[in-house]
C-alpha positions in Angstrom: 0.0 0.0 0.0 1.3 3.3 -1.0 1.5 5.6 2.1 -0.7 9.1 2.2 0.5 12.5 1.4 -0.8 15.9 1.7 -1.1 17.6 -1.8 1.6 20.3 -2.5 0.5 23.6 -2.2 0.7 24.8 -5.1 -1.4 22.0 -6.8 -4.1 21.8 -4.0 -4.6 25.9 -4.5 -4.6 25.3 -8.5 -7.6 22.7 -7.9 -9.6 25.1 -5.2 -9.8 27.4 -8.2 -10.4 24.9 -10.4 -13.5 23.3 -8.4 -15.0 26.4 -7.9 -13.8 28.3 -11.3 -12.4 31.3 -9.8 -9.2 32.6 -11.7 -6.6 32.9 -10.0 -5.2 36.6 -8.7 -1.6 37.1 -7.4 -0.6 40.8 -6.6 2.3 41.2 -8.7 1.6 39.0 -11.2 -0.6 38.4 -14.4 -4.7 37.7 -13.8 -4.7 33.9 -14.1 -1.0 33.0 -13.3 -1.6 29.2 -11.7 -0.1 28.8 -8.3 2.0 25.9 -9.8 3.7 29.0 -12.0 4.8 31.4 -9.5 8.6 31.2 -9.1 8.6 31.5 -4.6 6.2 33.3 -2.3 8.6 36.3 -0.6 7.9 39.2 -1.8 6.3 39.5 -4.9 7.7 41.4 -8.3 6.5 44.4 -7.3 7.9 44.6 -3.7 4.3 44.9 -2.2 2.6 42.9 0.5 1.3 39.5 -0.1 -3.0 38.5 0.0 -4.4 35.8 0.9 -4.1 33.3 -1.4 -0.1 33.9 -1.5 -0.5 33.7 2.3 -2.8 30.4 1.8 0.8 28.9 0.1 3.1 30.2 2.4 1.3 27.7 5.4 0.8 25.2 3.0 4.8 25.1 2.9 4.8 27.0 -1.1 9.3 27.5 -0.4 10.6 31.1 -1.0 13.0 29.3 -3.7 16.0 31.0 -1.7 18.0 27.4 -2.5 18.3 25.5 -5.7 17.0 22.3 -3.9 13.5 20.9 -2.7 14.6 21.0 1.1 13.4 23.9 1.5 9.6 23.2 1.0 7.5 22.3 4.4 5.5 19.1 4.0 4.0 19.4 7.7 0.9 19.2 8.3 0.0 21.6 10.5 -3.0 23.6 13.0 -2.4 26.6 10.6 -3.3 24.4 7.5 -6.4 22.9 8.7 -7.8 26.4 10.0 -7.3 27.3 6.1 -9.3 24.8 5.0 -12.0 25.0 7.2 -12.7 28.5 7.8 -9.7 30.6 5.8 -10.1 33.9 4.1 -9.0 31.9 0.7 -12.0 29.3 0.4 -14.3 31.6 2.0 -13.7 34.0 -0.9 -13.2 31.2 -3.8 -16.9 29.7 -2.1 -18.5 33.6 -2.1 -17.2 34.7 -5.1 -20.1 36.0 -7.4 -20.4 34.1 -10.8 -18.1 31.4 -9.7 -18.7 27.8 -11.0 -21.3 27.3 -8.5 -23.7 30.1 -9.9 -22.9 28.9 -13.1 -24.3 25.4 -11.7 -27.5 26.7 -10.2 -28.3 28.9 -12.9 -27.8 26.0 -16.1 -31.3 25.0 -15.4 -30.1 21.3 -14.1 -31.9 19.2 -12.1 -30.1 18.5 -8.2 -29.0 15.0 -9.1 -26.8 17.0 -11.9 -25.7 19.5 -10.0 -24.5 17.1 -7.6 -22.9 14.7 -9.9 -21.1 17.7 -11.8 -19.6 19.0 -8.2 -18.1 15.6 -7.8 -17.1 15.2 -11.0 -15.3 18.3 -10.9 -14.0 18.3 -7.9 -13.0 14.3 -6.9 -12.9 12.7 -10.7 -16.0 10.5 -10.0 -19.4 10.2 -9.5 -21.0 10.1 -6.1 -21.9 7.3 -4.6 -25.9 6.2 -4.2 -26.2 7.2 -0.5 -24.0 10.2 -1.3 -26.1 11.9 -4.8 -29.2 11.0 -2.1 -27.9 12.8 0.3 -26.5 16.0 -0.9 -29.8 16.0 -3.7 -31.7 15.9 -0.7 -30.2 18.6 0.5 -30.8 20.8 -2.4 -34.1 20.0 -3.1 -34.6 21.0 0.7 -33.5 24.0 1.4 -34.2 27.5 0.4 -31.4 28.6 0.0 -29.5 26.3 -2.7 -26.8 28.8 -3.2 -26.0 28.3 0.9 -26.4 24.4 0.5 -23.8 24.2 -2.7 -21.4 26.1 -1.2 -21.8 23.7 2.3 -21.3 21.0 -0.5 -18.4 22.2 -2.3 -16.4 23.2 1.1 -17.2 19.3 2.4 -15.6 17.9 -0.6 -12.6 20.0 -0.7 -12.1 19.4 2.6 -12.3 16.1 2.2 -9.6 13.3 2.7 -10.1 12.2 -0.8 -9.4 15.6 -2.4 -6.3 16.7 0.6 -4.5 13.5 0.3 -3.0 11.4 -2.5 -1.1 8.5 -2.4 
């Protein structure tokens, strides 16, 4: 059995904004530049101070590429990285963002069961489960606020063990 490991950070920030189809935004940089392209996360090119999500790479042990060799990069897991994925400024804002993916989702005109399917889909590469598409079309169908509920369904996947880890 191949042991568990946490996703690098620059990947696991690449498929947050993939999952809820935010573009990425890094002061300093280019609209759209993908975590996995930034060179280090000092200071950025223009000298001036870092947001969130640069912040979000930073704990997730992103390396300031002050040496020429991988020992610099953190792969602790830490306090610091689980309070980013459950309540941090970065998925708060990638969950709340206004025409996102998950507007996109609820205004297609698809029924729950898709919308659901789509979510894990895009963000696990499968489809849910038959307990699981009851469940989270239950859900949906129940509430009335289905904006609310997607984004409670999209921050449980990516917080998930199945979209944190890889082996």
């Amino acid at each position: 059995h191949a042991p568990l490991r946490a996703v690098p950070a620059e990947p696991l920030l690449d498929a947050l904004h993939h999952v809820t189809g935010v573009s990425p935004r890094f002061q300093g940089y280019p609209q759209g530049m993908r975590a996995g392209e930034m060179p280090g996360v000092g200071l950025n090119r223009r000298g001036s101070r870092n947001n969130a999500e640069t912040q979000f790479l930073e704990k997730f042990g992103k390396p300031e590429r002050l040496l020429t060799c991988e020992c610099e990069r953190s792969t602790e897991s830490t306090l610091s990285q689980a309070f980013q994925l459950i309540s941090g400024p970065t998925i708060n804002d990638l969950l709340t963002k206004s025409d996102n993916r998950l507007d996109r989702w609820l205004s297609s005109g698809q029924s729950s069961r898709e919308i659901v399917t789509d979510v894990y889909w895009t963000a696990l590469s499968r489809a849910p489960t038959e307990d699981e598409l009851a469940r989270m079309t239950r859900l949906l169908d129940r509430t009335s606020n289905k904006r609310q509920a997607l984004e409670d369904i999209v921050w449980a996947l990516v917080n998930s063990k199945e979209f944190v880890l890889r082996q």
